[in-house]
N, C-alpha and C positions, 0 to 999 in steps of 0.2 A: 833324387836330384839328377838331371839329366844333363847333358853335354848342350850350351847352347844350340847348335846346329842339328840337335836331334830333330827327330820326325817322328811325331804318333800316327801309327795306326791304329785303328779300331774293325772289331769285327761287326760292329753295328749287333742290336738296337743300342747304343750308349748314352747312359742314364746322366745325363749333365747335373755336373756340382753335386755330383754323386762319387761315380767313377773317375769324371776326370772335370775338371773347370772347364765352365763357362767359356771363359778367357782362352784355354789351352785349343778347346776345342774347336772356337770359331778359328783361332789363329791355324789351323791345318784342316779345318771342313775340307777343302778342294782335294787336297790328298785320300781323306780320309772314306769321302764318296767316290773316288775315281778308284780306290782298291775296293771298294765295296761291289763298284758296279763289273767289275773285271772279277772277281770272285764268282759273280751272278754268272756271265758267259764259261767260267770254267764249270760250274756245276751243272748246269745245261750240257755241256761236251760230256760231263760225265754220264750224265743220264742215258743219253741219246748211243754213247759207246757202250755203258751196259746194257741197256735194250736191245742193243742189235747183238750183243754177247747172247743173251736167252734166245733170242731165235734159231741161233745156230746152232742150242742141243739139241 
């Protein structure tokens, strides 16, 4: 049981009325894709910094 004011995030793919309700998860969708899509641009920085890490041995 959480603190009303709490905030789910989710790593995505999230299995609805599985993991978490129906219910919970429409009520924070916007949260829950805007860290999803902000994860996507950090793993891209990471790639693109490791890639250029091997060229430089």
């Amino acid at each position: 049981v959480a603190n009303k004011d709490a905030i789910l995030l989710h790593c995505l793919p999230a299995y609805r009325g599985y993991e978490v309700s129906e219910e919970i998860f429409e009520k924070h969708a916007d949260v829950i894709f805007k860290e999803a899509r902000n994860r996507l641009y950090v793993v891209k920085a990471l790639l693109c910094f490791l890639d250029n890490q091997r060229g430089r041995e």
